[in-house]
N, C-alpha and C positions, 0 to 999 in steps of 0.2 A: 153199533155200539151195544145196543141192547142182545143182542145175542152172544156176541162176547160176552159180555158181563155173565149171561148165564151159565153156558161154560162155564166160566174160571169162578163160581158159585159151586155149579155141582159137581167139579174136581177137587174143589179145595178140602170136602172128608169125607170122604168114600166111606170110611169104617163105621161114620155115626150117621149117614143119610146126607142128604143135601140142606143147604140151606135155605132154598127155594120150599123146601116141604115143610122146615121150622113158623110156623103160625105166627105164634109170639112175635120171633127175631121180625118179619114182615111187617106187622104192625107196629111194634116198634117203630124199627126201620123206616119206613114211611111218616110217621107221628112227625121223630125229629125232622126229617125232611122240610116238612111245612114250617114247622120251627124256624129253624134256619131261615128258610126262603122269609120270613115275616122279621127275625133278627139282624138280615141284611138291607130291605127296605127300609125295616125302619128308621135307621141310622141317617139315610141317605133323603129322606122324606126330613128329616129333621133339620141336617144341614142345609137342606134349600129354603125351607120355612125360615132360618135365620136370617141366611146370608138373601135373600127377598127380604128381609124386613131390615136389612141396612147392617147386619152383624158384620166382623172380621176375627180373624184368623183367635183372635184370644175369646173372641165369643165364643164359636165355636170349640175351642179348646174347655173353655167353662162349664161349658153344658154338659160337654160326653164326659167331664171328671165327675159328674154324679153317677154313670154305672160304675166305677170303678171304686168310686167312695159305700155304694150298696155292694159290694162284692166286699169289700174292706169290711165291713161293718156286722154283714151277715151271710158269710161264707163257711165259717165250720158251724155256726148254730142250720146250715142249712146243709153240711155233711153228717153232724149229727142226728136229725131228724129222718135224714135218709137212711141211718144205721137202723133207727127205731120203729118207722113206720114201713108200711109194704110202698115202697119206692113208685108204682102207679101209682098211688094215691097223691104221695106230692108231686108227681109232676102234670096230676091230674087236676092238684089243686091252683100251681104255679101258671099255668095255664088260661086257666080259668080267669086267674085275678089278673095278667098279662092283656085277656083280651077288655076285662072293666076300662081298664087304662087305658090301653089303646082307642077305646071309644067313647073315651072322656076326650082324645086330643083332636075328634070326629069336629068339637066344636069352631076350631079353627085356630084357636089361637096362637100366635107365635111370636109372644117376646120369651124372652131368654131366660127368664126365673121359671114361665110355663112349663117349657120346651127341657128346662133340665130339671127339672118336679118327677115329668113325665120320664123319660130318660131315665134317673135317680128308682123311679117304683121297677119298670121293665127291668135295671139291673138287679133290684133286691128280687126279684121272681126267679129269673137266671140263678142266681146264688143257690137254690133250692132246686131247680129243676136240673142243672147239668149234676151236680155230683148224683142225684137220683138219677139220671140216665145212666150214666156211666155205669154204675152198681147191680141195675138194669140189667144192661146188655151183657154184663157179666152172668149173669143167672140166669138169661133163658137161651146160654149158648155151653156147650161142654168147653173142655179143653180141644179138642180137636178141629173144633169150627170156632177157636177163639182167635186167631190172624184172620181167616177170612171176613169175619165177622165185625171185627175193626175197623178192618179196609173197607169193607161194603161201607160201615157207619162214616166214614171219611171221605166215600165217595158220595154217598149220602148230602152228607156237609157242602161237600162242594157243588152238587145239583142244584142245593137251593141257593147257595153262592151266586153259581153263574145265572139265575133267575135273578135273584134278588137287584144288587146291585141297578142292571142296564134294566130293569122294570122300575125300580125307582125311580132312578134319574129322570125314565120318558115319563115316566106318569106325573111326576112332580112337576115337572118341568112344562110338557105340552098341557099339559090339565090345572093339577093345582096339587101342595102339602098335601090335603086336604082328601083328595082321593088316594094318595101316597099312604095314606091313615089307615085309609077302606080296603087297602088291597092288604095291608099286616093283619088286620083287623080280621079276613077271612083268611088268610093262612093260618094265624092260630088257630084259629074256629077248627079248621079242619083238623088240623093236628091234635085238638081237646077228643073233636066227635074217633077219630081213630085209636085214641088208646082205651078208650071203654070199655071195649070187646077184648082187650088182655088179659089175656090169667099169666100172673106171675107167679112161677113157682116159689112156694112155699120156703119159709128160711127156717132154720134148725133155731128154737127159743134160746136165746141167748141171757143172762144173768145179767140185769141191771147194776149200775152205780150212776152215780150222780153225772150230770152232763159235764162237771169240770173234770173229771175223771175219764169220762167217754172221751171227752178232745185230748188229753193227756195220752191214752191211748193211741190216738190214729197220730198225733205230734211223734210218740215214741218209734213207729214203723218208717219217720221218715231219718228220726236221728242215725237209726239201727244202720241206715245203706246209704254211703257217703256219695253215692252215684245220684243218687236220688236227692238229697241234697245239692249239690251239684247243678243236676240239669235246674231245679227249683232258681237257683240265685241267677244262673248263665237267663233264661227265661225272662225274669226279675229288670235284671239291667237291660234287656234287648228291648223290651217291652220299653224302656224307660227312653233312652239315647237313638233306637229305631223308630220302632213302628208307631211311637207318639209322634214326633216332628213330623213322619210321614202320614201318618191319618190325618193330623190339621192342616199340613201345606198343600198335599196334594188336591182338592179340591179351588186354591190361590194358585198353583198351578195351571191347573186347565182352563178358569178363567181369563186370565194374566199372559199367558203363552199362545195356548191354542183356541181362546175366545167363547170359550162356553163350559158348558157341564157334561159336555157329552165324552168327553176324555177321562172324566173324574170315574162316571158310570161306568166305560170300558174298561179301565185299568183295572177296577176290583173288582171285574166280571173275569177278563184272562186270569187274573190270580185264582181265582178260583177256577179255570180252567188248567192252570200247572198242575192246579192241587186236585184237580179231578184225575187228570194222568197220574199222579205221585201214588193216589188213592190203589187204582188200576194196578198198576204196578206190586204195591204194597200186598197184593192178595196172595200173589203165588212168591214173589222175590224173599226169601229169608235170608237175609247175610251173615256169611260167620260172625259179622263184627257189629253186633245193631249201633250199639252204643255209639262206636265209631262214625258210622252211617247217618244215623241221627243225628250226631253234632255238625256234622259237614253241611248236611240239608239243613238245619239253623241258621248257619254262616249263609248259603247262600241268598239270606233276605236282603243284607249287605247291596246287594244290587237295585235294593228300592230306593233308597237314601240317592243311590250315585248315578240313577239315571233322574231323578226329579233335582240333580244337580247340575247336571247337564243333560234337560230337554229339548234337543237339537231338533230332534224329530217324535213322533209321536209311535212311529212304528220299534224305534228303541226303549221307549216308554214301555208296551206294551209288552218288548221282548223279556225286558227285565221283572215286568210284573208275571208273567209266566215263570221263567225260572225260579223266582222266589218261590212263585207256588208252588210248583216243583219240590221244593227241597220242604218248605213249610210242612208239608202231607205225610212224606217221608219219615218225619224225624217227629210227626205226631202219631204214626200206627205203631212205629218201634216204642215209642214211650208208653203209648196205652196197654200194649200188648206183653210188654214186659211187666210194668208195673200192676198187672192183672194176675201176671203169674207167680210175681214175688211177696204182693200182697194178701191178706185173708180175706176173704171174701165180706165176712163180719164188718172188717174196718176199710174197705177199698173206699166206701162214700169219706168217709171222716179223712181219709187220706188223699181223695181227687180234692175235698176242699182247701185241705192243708194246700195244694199246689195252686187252684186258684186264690187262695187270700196273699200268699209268699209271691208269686210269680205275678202277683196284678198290683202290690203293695205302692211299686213307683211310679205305676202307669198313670194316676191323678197328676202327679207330684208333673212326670214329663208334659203331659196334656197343659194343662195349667202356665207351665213355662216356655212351649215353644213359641207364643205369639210375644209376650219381652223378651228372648233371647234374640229371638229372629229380629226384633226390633235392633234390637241392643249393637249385635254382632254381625249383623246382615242374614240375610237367608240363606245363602252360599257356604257361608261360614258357618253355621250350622249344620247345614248338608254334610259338609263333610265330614263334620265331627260324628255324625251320624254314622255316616259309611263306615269311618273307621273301627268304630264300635259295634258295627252289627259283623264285622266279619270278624272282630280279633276277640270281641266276648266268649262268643261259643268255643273258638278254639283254645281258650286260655283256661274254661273248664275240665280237659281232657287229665289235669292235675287230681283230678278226683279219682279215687279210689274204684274201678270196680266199671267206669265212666266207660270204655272200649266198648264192654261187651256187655251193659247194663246187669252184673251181675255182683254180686257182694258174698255169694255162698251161704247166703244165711238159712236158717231155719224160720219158715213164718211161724209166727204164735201162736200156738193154739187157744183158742176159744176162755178154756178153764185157766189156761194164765195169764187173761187180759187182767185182771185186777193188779195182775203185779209189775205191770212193764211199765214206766215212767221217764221222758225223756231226762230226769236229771237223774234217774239212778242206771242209764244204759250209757255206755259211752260208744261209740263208734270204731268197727272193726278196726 
């Protein structure tokens, strides 16, 4: 694998060097790694502290709507910030306060108002740190190594995925929370000590205005391209009717079905091994049609919902959690990689936030609600509602403008006409 991946690195731009000799992109690249690997643990070290301490399905549901409510809350003040400041710096900062946290939760505790305090601060650091990567990886890669450079970061994502996850679970599980703590707790670490040594290239001074004017701005880049819009609501709802029901039930699942936690841990380890292949894939595959591409790999999460509705077997479990992966990877390098090209560079941070505050706005709302629905209506009956909605969402955004081939023809804005772009004075092509 590892040699492969080299290859299809130093193929991917012959004209501007490899990516293997980009310094920066490495450190980087690595940085988030750790990230990750401590943002999948954590979750998972969280969940068994509860559900050990006598939680259910709404508990749990309770606790993760505090990152979602810190990403609601402080998502474009943390796109903005990443316009304004040299982007290592906040995510050098984000980091830093990610690990205070995590080794505040070192102390043991796990009732539920703890557990989602803790939660609640990890998300508002997130908020900060991902649209500063993003803006990042943008800037210490040309246009020529900006697909390959994607992909790697998505293959990236999913290394620490497939760590994450089945290290959690054993660790939590044969050991304690509590060392599940200890092991996020040194993946941040590493990931802090690795971006130190970054030099980020320098950004061209940009003319201030007020921060309600700066988010105005990156709001107006998403009005401008109804594509973009688009994927943002399709995102929105899937996150809400999918992959909520499914992050809360499936760990009621594998106790309930298959008698432990060791399913739970599998499941979101292959999904991150689809998305490690998707990644793979993503580096050299350009399709005529991304837009199109990417919605189809959306649709396929659909399969999460419908195999934890029918969990016959644990091997069709796992299949459908690959597939999803699968297509999830896919229709994240096409979105990153376009939306890098279509955006300024000035406003890319202000505009990743815009995507996560828009695209994570119902995810509390679904979290919150799968444990009374599922009450309410059965779990089944849920399930399906789910499925249906994870495969017919994505496709029913194809109504958007531009959506095919994530393209809208527009002119990005230059620099000296930010003051004047405002989403209520642009209207959409």
């Amino acid at each position: 694998m590892r040699t492969r991946l080299s290859k299809l690195i130093r193929s991917a731009r012959p004209a501007d060097g490899s990516l293997v000799r980009n310094r920066e992109f490495r450190l980087l690249w690595l940085s988030f790694t750790m990230s990750v690997a401590a943002d999948q643990i954590f979750p998972v070290a969280v969940t068994i502290a509860a559900l050990n301490a006598g939680g259910t399905a709404s508990t749990v549901g309770a606790i993760f709507t505090g990152r979602w409510i810190a990403l609601i809350l402080l998502a474009l003040l943390g796109g903005l910030w990443a316009d304004r400041l040299p982007r290592r710096t906040v995510m050098i900062v984000s980091l830093a306060f990610q690990c205070c946290v995590v080794a505040t939760g070192l102390r043991g505790g796990s009732s539920p108002w703890f557990l989602a305090f803790l939660v609640f601060l990890v998300g508002a650091a997130e908020a900060f740190h991902r649209p500063a990567y993003q803006a990042c990886l943008s800037s210490v890669l040309t246009p020529g190594q900006r697909s390959a450079g994607v992909a790697l970061g998505a293959v990236s994502w999913r290394i620490g995925a497939v760590i994450g996850p089945g290290l959690g679970a054993y660790v939590a599980t044969v050991w304690s929370p509590r060392i599940g703590f200890l092991a996020v707790l040194t993946a941040y670490v590493l990931g802090l000590v690795l971006l130190l040594p970054l030099r980020e290239p320098a950004a061209a001074p940009a003319q201030r205005t007020s921060a309600v004017q700066e988010i105005a701005d990156g709001l107006s880049e998403v009005w401008r391209r109804p594509w973009v819009l688009g994927v943002i609501i399709a995102v929105a709802l899937q996150l809400m009717f999918t992959v909520a029901p499914a992050q809360v039930l499936l760990p009621l699942v594998s106790r309930g079905t298959f008698g432990g936690d060791a399913v739970y841990g599998t499941a979101l380890a292959l999904l991150s091994v689809g998305g490690l292949v998707g990644g793979v894939v993503s580096m050299r595959w350009k399709p005529g049609r991304p837009g199109l591409t990417a919605i189809i790999g959306l649709a396929l999460y659909g399969a999460v919902p419908l195999a934890l509705t029918w969990p016959f077997s644990s091997g069709f479990l796992y299949a459908c959690y690959i597939v999803a992966g699968l297509g999830l990877e896919i229709f994240a390098v096409q979105w990153v990689v376009n939306l890098q090209r279509e955006i300024p560079p000035e406003r890319l941070a202000r505009v990743t936030s815009v995507d996560w505050l828009a695209s994570s706005v119902m995810m509390p709302l679904g979290l919150a609600l799968t444990g009374p629905v599922s009450t309410a209506i059965g779990r089944s009956s849920l399930l399906v509602i789910s499925t249906i909605a994870g495969f017919a969402v994505p496709i029913a955004a194809l109504v958007f403008r531009g959506m095919t081939r994530f393209h809208s023809g527009i002119t990005p804005v230059a620099r000296d006409q930010a003051s004047e772009a405002t989403p209520t004075s642009l209207k959409a092509p």
